[in-house]
ZAPAKOL-86820 format. One record per residue (C-alpha): residue number from 0; residue in three letters; x, y, z. Coordinates in steps of 0.001 Angstrom, whole numbers, m for minus. Layout:
N
[rec NUM,"ALA",[X,Y,Z]]
...
END
This chain:
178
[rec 0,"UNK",[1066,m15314,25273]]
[rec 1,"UNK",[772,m13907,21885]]
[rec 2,"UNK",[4199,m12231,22297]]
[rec 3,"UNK",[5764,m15219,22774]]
[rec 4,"UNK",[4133,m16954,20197]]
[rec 5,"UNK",[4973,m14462,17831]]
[rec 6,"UNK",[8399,m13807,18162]]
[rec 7,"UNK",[9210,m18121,18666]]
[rec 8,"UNK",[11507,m19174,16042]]
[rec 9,"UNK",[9318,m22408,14908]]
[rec 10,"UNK",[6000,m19938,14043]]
[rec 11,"UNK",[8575,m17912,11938]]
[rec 12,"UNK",[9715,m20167,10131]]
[rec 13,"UNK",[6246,m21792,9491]]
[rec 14,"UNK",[5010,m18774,8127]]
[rec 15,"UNK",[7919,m18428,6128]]
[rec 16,"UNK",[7400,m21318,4273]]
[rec 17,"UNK",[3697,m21066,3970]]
[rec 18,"UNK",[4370,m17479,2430]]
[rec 19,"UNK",[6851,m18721,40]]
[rec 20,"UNK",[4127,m21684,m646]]
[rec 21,"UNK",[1530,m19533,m1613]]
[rec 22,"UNK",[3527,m17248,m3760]]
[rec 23,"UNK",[4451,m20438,m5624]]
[rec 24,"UNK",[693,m21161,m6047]]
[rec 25,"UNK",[38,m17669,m7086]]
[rec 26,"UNK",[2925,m17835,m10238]]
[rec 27,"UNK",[1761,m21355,m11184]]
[rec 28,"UNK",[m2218,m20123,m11473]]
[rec 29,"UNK",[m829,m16976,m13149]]
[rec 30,"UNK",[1092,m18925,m15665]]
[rec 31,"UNK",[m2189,m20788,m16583]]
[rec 32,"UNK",[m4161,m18101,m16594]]
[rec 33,"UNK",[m1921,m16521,m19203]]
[rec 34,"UNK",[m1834,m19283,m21157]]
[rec 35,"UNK",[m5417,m20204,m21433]]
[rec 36,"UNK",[m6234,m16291,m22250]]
[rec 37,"UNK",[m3933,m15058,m24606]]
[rec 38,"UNK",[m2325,m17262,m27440]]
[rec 39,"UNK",[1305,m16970,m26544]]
[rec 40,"UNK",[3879,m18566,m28142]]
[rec 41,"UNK",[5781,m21086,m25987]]
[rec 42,"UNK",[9009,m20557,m24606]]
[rec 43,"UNK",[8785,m16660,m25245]]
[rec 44,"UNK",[9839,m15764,m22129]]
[rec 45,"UNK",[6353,m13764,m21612]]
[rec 46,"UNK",[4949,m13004,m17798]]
[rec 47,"UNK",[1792,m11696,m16575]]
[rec 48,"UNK",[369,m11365,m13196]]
[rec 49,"UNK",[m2433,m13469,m12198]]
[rec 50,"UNK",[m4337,m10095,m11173]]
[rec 51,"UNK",[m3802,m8785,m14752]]
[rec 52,"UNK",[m7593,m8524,m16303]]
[rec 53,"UNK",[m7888,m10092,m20119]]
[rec 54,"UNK",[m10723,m8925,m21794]]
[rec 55,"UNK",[m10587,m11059,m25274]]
[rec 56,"UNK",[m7215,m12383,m25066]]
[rec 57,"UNK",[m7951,m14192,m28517]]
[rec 58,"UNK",[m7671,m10513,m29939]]
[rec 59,"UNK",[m4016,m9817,m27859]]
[rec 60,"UNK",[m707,m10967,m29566]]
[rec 61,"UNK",[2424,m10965,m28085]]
[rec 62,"UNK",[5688,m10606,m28813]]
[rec 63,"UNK",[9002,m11939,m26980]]
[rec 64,"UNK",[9805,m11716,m23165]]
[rec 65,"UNK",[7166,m9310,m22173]]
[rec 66,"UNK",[6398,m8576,m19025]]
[rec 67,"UNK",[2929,m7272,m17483]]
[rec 68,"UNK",[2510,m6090,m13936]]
[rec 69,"UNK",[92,m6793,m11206]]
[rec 70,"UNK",[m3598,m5019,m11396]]
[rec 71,"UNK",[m3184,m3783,m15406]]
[rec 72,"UNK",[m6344,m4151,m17398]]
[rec 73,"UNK",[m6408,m5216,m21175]]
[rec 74,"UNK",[m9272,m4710,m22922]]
[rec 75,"UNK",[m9395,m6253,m26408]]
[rec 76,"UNK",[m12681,m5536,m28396]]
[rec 77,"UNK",[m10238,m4747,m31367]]
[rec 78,"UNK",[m6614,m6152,m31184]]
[rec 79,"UNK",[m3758,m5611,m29233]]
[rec 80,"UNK",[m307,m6118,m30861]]
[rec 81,"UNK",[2827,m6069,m28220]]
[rec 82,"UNK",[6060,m6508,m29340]]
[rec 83,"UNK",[8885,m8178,m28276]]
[rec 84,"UNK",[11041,m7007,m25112]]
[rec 85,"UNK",[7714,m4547,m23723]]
[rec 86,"UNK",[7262,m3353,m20338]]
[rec 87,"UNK",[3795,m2896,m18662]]
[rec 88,"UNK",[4067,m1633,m15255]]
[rec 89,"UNK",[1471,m2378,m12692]]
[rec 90,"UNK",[m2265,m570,m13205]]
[rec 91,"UNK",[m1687,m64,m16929]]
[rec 92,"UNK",[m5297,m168,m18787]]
[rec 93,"UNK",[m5053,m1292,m22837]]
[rec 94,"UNK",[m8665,m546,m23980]]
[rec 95,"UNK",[m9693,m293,m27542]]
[rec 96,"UNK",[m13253,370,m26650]]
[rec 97,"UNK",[m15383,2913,m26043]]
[rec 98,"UNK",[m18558,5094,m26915]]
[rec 99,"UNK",[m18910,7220,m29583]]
[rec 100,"UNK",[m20353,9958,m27332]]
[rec 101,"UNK",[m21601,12133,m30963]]
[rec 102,"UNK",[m24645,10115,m30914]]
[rec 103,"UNK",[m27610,10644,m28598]]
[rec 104,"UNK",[m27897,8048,m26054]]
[rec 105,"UNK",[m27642,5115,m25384]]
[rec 106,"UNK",[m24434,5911,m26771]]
[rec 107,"UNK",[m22833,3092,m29539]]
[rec 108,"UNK",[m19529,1039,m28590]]
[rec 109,"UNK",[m16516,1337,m30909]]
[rec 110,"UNK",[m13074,m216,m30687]]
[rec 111,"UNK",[m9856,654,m32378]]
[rec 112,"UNK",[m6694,m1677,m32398]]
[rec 113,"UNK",[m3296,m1088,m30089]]
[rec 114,"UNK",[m346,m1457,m31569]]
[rec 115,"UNK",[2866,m1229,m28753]]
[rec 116,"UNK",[6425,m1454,m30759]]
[rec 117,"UNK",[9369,m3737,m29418]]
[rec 118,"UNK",[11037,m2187,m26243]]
[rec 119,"UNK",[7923,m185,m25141]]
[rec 120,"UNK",[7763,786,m21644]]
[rec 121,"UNK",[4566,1707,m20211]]
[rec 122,"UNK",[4153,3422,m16735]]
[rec 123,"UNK",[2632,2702,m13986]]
[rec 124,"UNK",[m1738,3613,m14217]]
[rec 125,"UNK",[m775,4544,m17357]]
[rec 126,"UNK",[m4029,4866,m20057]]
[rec 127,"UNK",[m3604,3678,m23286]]
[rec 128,"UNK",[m6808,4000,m25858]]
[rec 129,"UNK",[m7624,2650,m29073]]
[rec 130,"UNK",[m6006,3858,m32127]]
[rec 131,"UNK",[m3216,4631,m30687]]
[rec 132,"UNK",[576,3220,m31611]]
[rec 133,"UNK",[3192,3502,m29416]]
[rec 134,"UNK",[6791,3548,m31300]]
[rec 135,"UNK",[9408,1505,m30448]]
[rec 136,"UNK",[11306,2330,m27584]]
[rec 137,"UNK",[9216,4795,m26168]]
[rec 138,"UNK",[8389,5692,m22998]]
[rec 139,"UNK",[5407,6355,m21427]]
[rec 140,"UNK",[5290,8195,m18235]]
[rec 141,"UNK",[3110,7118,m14967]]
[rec 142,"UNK",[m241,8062,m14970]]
[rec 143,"UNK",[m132,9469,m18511]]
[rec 144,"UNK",[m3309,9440,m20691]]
[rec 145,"UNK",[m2312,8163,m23759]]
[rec 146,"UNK",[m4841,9618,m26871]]
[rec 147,"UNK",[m2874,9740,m29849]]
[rec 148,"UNK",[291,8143,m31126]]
[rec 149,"UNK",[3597,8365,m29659]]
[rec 150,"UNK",[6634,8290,m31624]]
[rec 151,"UNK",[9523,6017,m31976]]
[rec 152,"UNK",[12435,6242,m29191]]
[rec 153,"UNK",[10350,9588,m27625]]
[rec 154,"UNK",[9137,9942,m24118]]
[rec 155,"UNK",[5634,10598,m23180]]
[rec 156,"UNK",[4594,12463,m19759]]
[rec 157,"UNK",[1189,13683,m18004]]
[rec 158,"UNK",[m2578,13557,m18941]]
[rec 159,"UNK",[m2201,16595,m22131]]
[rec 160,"UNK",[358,14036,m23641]]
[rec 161,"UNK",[3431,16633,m23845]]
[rec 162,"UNK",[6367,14574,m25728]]
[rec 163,"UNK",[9717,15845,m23847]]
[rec 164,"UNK",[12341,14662,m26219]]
[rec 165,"UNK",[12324,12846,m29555]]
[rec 166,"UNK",[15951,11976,m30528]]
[rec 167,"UNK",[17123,13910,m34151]]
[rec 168,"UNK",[19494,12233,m36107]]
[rec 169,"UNK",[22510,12896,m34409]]
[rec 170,"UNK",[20739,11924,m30913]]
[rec 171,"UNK",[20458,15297,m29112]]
[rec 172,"UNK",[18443,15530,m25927]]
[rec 173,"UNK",[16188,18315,m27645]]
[rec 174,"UNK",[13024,18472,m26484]]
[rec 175,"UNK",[9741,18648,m28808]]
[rec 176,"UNK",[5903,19255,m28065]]
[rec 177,"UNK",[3417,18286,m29981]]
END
């Protein structure tokens, strides 16, 4: 009976529209969400999924037509600057806080501001802590642990924050560590 219920046309098509009714939903509560979190400029072209944690959006500005995935964290003690055209990939974590572990417990909270540049991509379950800038155009690889800056047009891989290339003037594909 099941079977046959399953594979009938009419329960297809049912489902069908109730999926494509509750992804509708789930944009529309995202949208507000957004909006009521971060101050965004309207008509910026700006997205953000609805399971996106905002942790002081009053401290998070944004630039033009970013776009944050599903299930990234930003945490905003101390501000968070993203410029215009940015990509945040899904699991990303933004956090300016953190303890200042040089003091005998319990340990004090500190924060330091983010600052991503126009046409930053982040990877996916990337880390990105506070005081750190990442340069415009960069890339930052999946799963990388980002702890200190990262340059202009450069790419950024792995947890010991290796840069593989950094463009010289004439745009060779040499690669630099630092």
């Amino acid at each position: 009976m099941i079977g046959i219920l399953i594979n009938n046309p009419l329960t297809r098509a049912v489902t069908r529209v109730c999926l494509s009714f509750s992804s509708f939903i789930s944009r529309l509560m995202s949208h507000f969400k957004f909006k009521a979190l971060i101050n965004d400029p309207s008509g910026s072209g700006n997205s953000c999924h609805w399971s996106t944690q905002i942790k002081y959006g009053h401290n998070i500005t944004l630039g033009k037509h970013v776009a944050i995935g599903p299930g990234c964290t930003l945490g905003a003690k101390s501000p968070i600057s993203i410029g215009s055209y940015v990509r945040i990939s899904k699991g990303v974590t933004l956090e300016t806080g953190g303890l200042d572990l040089s003091t005998q417990p319990p340990y004090k909270h500190y924060s330091k501001p983010i600052v991503i540049e126009d046409g930053a991509w982040i990877g996916s379950n990337a880390i990105v802590l506070g005081g750190i800038t990442i340069g415009k155009n960069a890339i930052v690889g999946a799963g990388a642990v980002v702890t200190k800056d990262v340059p202009s047009d450069s790419i950024l891989v792995g947890a010991s924050n290796r840069i593989l290339s950094k463009p010289s003037n004439n745009r060779s594909e040499a690669s630099q560590e630092s």
